[in-house]
C-alpha positions, -999 to 999 in steps of 0.1 A, spaced: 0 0 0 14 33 -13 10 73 7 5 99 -14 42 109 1 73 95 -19 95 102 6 75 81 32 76 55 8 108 54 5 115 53 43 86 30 55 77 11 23 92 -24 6 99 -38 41 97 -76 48 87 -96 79 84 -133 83 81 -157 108 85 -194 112 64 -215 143 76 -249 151 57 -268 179 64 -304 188 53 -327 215 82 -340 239 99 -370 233 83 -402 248 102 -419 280 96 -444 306 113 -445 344 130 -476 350 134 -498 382 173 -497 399 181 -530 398 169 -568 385 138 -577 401 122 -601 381 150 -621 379 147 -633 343 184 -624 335 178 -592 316 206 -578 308 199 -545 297 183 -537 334 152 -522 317 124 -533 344 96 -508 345 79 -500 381 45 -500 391 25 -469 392 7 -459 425 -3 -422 424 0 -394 394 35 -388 378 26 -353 370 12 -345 401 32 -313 420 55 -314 387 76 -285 381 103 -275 357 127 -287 379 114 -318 386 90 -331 360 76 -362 375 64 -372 410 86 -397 420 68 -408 450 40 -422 424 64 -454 413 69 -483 434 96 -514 433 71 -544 418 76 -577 439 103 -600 437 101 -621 406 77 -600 391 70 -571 358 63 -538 367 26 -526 351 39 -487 337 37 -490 304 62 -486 281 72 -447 271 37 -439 289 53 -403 300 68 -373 274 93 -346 282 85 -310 280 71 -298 245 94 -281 223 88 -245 207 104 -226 183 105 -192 166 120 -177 140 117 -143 127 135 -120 102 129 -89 92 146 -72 55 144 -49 32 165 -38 -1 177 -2 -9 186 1 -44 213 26 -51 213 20 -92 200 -1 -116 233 -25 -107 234 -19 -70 218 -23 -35 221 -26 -7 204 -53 19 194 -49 58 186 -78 73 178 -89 109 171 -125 122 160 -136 154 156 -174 164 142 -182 193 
């Protein structure tokens, strides 16, 4: 959109913005019990715990889940969480840039441009 002003135009006009949203959910994850349990000789270690309360109960962004909410299962026994039944924090992104060109000549220009990424 055009003033009747050419100078204005000059000054104000031909400028670019643009911006870029991501969003994401968090990654999926499960909480694993210490040690062998079950005792079925597995030897990646990766025995889930039972779940007894909410995990996101009181969470904050220090401390994410409620770790009073798990429990050790019984000897020889499976945990019942289910596998990567909790996601981390959801990731956001912005990015933004802002330009414009100045020509000088028919040859020449020159180009501002600022970018932000957050």
């Amino acid at each position: 959109m055009a003033s009747d002003n050419r100078a204005l135009d000059a000054l104000v006009g031909g400028w670019q913005l643009n911006a870029l949203v991501s969003l994401s959910s968090g990654t999926p994850y499960d909480v694993q019990a210490p040690f062998q349990i079950a005792n079925t000789n597995n030897i990646s270690g990766a025995l889930r715990p039972n779940v007894v309360g909410d995990p996101h109960a009181g969470a904050t962004k220090l401390q994410p889940i409620n770790v009073n909410a798990f429990a050790l299962p019984v000897p020889y026994t499976f945990g019942d969480m289910g596998r990567n039944s909790l996601r981390s924090d959801w990731r956001k992104n912005l990015d933004v840039s802002l330009f414009r060109s100045f020509p000088f000549s028919e040859s020449k220009r020159l180009e501002f441009r600022a970018e932000a990424l957050i």
